[in-house]
Each structure stands twice: as C-alpha cells, then as structure tokens.
N, C-alpha and C positions, 0 to 999 in steps of 0.2 A: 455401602461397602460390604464386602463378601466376608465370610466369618474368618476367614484365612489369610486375608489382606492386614498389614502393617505399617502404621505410618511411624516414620521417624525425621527428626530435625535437627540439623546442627547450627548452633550460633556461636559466635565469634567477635572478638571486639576491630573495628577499623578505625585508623586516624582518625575517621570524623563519626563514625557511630556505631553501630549495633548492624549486620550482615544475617543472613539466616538463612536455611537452603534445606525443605523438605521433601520427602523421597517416600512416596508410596509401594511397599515390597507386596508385589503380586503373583498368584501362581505361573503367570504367564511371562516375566519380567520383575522391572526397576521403574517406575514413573515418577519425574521430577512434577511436583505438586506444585511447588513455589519457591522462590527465590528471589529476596527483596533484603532493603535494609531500611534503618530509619538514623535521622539525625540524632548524635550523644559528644559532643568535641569533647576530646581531652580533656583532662585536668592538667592545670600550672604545675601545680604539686607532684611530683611524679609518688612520695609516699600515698598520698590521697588517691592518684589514678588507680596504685598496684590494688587499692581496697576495693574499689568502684569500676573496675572495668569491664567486669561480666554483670555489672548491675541492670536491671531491666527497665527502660522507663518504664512509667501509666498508660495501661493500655495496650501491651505489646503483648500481655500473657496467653491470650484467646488466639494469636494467631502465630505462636508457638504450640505447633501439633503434636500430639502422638507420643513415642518418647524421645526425649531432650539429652543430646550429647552437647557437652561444652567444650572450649580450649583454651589451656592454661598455657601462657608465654614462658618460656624458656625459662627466664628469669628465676622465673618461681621453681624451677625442677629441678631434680640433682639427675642427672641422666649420662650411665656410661653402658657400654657393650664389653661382652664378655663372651670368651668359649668355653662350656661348662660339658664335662666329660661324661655327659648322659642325654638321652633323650625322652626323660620320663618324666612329664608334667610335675607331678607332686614335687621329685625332686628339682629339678629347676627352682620351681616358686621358695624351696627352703634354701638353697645357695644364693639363690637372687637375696632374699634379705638380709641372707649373714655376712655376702659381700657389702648391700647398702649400711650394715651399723658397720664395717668395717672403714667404712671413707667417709660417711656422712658426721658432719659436726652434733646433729641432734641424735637424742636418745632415740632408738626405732621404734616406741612406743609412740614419740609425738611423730610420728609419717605415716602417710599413707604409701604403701608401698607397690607396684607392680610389675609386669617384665611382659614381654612380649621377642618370641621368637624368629628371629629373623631367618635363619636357615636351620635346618636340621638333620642330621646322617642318621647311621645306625645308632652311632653310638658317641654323639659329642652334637654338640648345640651351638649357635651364634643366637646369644641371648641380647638382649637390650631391655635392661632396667631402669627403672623413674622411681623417682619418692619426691612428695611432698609434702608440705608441714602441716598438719592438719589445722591447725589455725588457718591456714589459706582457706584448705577445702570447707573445712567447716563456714569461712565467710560467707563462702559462693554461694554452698547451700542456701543460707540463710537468707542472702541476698532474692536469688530465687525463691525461693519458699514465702517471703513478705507478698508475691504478688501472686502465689497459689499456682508457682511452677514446680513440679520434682523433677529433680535433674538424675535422669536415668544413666548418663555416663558422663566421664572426665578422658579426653585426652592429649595431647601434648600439638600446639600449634605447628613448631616445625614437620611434625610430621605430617600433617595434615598436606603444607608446601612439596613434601618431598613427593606423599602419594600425586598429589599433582603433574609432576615435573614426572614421574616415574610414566604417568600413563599419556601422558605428550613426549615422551621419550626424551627427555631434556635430562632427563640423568644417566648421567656418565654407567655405563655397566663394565668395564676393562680398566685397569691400571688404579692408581690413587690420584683423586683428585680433591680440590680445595674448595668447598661449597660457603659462598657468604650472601645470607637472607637478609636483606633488611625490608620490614612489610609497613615502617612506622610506626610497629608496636616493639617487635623486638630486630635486634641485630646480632644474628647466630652465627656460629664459626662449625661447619659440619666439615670432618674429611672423611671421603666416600673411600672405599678399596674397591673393587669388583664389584662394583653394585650396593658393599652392602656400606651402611653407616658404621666408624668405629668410634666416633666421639664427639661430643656436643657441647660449646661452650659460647656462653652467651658473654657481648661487649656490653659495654657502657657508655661506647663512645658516639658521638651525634655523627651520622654518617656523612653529613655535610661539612664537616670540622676537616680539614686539613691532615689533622694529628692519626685521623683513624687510620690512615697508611702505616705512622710504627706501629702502632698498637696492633693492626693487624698483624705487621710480617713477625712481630715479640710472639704473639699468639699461635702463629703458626708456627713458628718454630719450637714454643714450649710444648706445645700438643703434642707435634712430630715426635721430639723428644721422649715424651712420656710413653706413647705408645713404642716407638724402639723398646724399651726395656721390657714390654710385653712380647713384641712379636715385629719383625724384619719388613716392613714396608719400602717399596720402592720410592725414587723421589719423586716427589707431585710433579705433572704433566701438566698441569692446568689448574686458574684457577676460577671459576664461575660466579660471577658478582650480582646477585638478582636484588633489584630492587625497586621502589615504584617512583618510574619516571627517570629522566635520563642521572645518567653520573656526571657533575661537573670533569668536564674535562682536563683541568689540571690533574685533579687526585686520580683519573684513570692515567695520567703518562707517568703520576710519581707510583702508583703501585705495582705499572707495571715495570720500570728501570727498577726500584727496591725489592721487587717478587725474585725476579731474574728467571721469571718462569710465563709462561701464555696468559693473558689473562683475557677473559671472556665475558661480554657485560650484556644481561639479558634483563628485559620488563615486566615484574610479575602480572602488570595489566594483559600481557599476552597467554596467562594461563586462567582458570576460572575461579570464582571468587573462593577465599580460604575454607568459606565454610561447606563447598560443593566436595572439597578434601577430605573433610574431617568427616562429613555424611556418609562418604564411599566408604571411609574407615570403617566406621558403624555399620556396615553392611558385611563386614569380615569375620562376626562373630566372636567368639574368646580369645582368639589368638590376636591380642592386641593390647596396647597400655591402657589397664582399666583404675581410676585414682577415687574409687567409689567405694570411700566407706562400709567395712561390712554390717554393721548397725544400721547405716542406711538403707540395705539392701533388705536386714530382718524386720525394720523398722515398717518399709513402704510393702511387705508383704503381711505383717500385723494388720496393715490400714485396709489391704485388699482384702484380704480372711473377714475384716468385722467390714466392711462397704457389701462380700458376698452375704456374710450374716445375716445384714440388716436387710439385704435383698428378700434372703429367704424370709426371713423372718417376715418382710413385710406380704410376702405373698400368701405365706400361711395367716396370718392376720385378714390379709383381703378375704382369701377363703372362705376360713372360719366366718367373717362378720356376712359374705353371700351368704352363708349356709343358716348362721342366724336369722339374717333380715328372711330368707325362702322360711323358715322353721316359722317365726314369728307371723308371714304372709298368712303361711297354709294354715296357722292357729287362729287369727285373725276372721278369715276366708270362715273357717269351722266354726268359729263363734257366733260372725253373724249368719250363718247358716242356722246353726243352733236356736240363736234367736228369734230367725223369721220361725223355726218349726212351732219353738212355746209359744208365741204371739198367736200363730196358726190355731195353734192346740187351745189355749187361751179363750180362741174366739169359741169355737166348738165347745168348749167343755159343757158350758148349760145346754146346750141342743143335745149333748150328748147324755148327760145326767138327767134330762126330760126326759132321752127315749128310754134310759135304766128303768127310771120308775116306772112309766107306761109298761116296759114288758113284766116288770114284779108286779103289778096290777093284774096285767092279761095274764100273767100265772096263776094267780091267787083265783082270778074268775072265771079261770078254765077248770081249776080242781074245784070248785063250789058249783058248778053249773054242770061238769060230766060225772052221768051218773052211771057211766060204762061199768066203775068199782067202788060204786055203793055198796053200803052195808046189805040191801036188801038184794044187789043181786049177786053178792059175793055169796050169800047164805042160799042163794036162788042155785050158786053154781055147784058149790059144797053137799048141798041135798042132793040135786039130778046126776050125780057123778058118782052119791054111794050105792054099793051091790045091792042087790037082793039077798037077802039074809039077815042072821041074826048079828046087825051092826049098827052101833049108834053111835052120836055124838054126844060129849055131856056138857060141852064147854065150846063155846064160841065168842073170841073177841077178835073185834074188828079196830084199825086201826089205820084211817082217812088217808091214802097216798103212801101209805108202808105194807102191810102187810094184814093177813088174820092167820089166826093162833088156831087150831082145834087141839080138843080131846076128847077123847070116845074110848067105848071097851065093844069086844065081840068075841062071839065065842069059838068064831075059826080066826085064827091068825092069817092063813091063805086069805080073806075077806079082809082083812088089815092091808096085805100088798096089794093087790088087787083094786083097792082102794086109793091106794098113794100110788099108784104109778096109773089109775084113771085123773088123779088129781094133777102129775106132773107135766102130761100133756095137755091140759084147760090153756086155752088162749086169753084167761081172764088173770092166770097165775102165768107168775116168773119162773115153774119150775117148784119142787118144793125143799125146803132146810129143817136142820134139828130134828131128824124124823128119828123116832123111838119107839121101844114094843116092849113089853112087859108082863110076865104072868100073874094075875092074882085069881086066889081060891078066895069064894064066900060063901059059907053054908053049908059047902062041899062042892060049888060048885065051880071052875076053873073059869077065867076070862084072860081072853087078853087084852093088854090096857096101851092104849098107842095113842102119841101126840106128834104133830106138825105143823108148824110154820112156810103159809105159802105168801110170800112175797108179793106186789104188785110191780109191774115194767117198770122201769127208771121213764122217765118222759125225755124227752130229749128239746136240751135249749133252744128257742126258738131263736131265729139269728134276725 
C-alpha cells in the first residue's frame, strides 16, 4: 500500500448479523476492498439486543480494516434540524449543544453531542444535530475494544439509508415529502422538504402489526404539527414506505385511504447494503455527525505518541546495541590480533635475548681486541702531532673507549694552539674539549700551562 493510501470500514448491525463494507481512499480514486457479512440473529430481548448490537463476534476483528466507522439506530439518538443565523463552525457547534440541553431529557454532560450541516448561505445554516447518551457510546466502545477494535467514528443509521437513496436518486429533492425506513433494525418517520431532512423520529411499532397504520398517520401529523410552529411547510405530496421485502397488502390499502395522500412502497434490497452508506459518509470528512468522544479521540492519540515512542525508541535501541556488538567486534578482532602479536613476540623473545647478548659480547670483544685507541697508540698520536719547540706534556691519562686527558707547559703559547688545533684534526680523536691555558712564572721564568681532553668516536651500534 502506497504511503498515501487509506483504508476505512463501516459495520452495521442486520436482522440476521453483522454487514461490513471497506473502502481503500487512493490518490487516483475510491476502491471498494470488501464487502461481506457474517451470521449474529437478533436477541428476544429487545433491552439485551439495544446492549449487544454492534457487538463483534470472535474472530471478525482482523478483518475489520483501517479505521472503523459504526452506526447507531435511531432509537438511541435525539436527532433534530435547525436554521441557525451563522455560518461559522465554532458557532454552530456552541448553539447546536445549547439547543440539545434545551430539548434533551439528560443532563448535556451525560451526551455525546454533534451536528452536521446540511446546507449553508452567507450568513444562516440548515444545521442537523444528534446527541447520544454516553452510556451507549461508552458500551459500543467497550464492546469493540474487548476484541482489540478502536472505533474511529459513530454515525447515525438512517442517514447512512438516506446517503443511499440520495445517490440512486430515490430521494425526493422538490416539495415535502413523508419518508418511512424500516431496515428490521429500526422503523424511522423522516419528513424530507426540498431535499433536505427536517426531522427524525423513531416508531416502536412492529411493521407488520396492523396498528402501525395509526400510529403512523398520529406520528405524522404530530411532527407536521411541531414543525408548523417553526416554519410553514407545504402539505406532504407523498409518502415513501421503504422496507425489506414486500408490504402486506392489506396495511399498503389501509395507509394509503388513512394517508389521504400518494403513498409509494420501495425495497431497500434494491439500494446497497447499509454499511456501503455509512462508508460513503466517512469519506465526507468533518462535515458530518461525528458521536466520538473527545477523550477517545486524546486517548487513541496518547496510544499513537507512546506506539511512535516505542518505535523510536526501539530503533535507537537497535542501533545503539549494532554499534555495541560492531564496538565489541572490532575490540574482540583487536584482542585476538593482540594476542597472536604477544604469542608471536613470546616465541621470539629467547632468540631475540640470545642475539642481545651475542652482540654485548661482540661489543666487549671488539673494544678488547681493537687496538686502533690503545693507550700506546693514543700516546703514539699525542707525541707525533706535538710542534717543534719548547713544549711538553707532564700528564697523560688514558681512559679505554672514552677519552685521554693531557697536561703540559711550554714557553710559547702560539706552540700551545698550534698544538690543539694539530690535535683537533687527528682521526684517532673526536676533536678536542675542556681546552685551557694558563700562565705561570718559576724562578723568573714564565710558562704557559695548558690542558685538554681529546675524546675517542662514539662506535656506532651494530644492527
């Protein structure tokens, strides 16, 4: 599925079970996914069905896709229309609820309340509001939620019928007319004006009964009624009986002599199933009866925020522990590299400590065996390198692989440098250090007195 792509699902309850109708929203379109139902018959108890009717059997949650729109039968809804002398969202939603605690028996705290706009000018609205009792919604949820469904929206069943009827052109758009649903779930009393709906009221009575003829034309005429006092409706023209499978035909001759008006009898099996209605809705966006809790709303995006969280979180995690186990590899890797090197090293060491001493031997028996700077030809070089003249040495120490020492007196000093700088170029000396000159008088007679330190070459380590 393309990142852009959304699926969504509407279910609905049928006489005999559970309907469902999934709708993939694509760049390019609307694609119907799936469209099935499954067996759930009724309950005896009609208190026990109202509990149990959007309940899910085992098993059905996996192929409820994407997000989940439900629909609540009439029954349960407080549902009227209004023309409210604005067209500005905020307000509307604040008159819609001031109107539902003004008619509603419960406190507006226990409803969930919404509106959806059915027409709109510059400056005046055809509003349509619903409230239900959060005890309901709160079941539904629940109900769902036990089998790990979140029900992303709520809307109202008959409209689901009407969006139907609207886009097979079966609804009336001219005059007022008398709209009566029965789908087996509920039996609703809509009267249309020009298209649009102005009010909604749900029977009790079994459409197969006989009696549902007064109760209808009581019904219709207290609605009529009620509405006059709002606003000047012409007299119904017709009235439209949809329901599944034929009308006994006695109750179609009595309601249509007690109408005293056309009556018109059509088979909802000729439109598509309820829940392909309620899907279309849900493809409408905000502008529609939304009966979803706002807590559910903050709730199911709490769950999203900590599901992204733990995403992230688990990816930084992943990371982190890649970047460990690589960290731990390449220390690993480095260790036993390390180890073959000391093993290596290890092996070598005696072969290597063998050749130390050998060469501290060949050291020792190179300086005891070259007699290049012996004493006797250090003294050999010392002699042949002093002037002619009156210059001697008086002191001579020699010192094996370091150095020798002179001191001597003469009585030119010129025969002193002369001296040391024939000494500083000898190839048997390093050059020479500590060089000194001095004058002493003895007897009367003057000398000068000079010492020097001539080094021997450093030898250079044998490799």
């Amino acid at each position: 599925m393309r990142i852009r792509d959304k699926i969504i699902t509407a279910a609905c309850r049928t006489p005999d079970g559970i309907e469902w109708t999934t709708l993939k929203i694509k760049q390019d379109g609307t694609e119907r996914v799936e469209q099935s139902a499954c067996p759930m018959p009724l309950r005896a108890d009609p208190a026990e069905e109202a509990l149990s009717e959007l309940q899910v059997p085992e098993g059905l949650a996996e192929r409820l896709e994407g997000d989940v729109t439900v629909a609540l039968r009439t029954s349960e809804l407080l549902m009227r229309t209004m023309v409210f002398p604005t067209a500005d969202p905020a307000e509307i939603a604040a008159m819609a609820r001031f109107q539902v605690d003004k008619v509603s028996p419960f406190p507006i705290e226990q409803l969930a309340v919404s509106q959806e706009i059915l027409r709109d000018g510059n400056d005046s609205s055809n509003v349509l509001m619903a409230a239900a009792k959060r005890d309901c919604i709160d079941a539904i949820g629940e109900s769902f939620g036990n089998q790990g469904i979140h029900i992303h929206s709520i809307d109202a069943r008959i409209l689901g019928w009407l969006e139907l009827m609207r886009a097979k052109r079966n609804l009336p758009e001219e005059d007022c007319h008398i709209l009566v649903v029965d789908d087996g779930i509920d039996l609703t009393l809509v009267v249309i004006n020009d298209g649009l709906p102005l009010a909604f009221r749900p029977l009790d009575t079994d459409a197969d009964d006989m009696n549902i003829v007064d109760e209808l034309i009581y019904e219709i005429g207290y609605t009529l009624t009620t509405l006059d006092t709002e606003q000047d409706l012409p007299t119904p023209s017709a009235i439209h009986f949809w329901s599944l499978g034929d009308v006994p035909p006695p109750l179609r001759a009595k309601l249509s002599e007690k109408s005293g008006v056309k009556v018109q009898f059509y088979d909802l099996k000729s439109l598509p199933p309820l829940s392909q209605g309620i899907a279309e809705r849900a493809l409408q966006g905000a502008n529609r009866i939304e009966l979803i809790p706002r807590e559910w709303v903050d709730l199911q995006q709490r769950k999203q925020m900590q599901k992204q969280f733990a995403i992230v979180s688990g990816a930084i995690a992943a990371v982190w522990l890649v970047v460990m186990l690589a960290f731990f590899a390449v220390d690993k890797a480095r260790d036993a590299k390390l180890a073959d090197i000391q093993a290596d090293a290890d092996a070598l060491r005696p072969m290597a400590e063998q050749a130390l001493e050998n060469r501290r031997k060949l050291q020792a028996l190179k300086v005891y065996t070259d007699r290049s700077d012996s004493s006797l030809e250090s003294l050999r070089e010392v002699t042949r390198l002093m002037p002619q003249g009156d210059i001697e040495f008086v002191s001579f120490n020699y010192t094996k692989g370091k150095a020798v020492s002179l001191r001597g007196t003469s009585r030119s000093k010129n025969l002193v440098n002369d001296y040391f700088s024939a000494l500083a170029k000898s190839a048997l000396f390093d050059g020479t250090k500590d060089v000194s000159t001095s004058l002493k008088t003895t007897k009367g007679i003057q000398r000068t007195v000079y010492s020097v330190t001539l080094p021997f070459p450093e030898q250079e380590d044998a490799q």
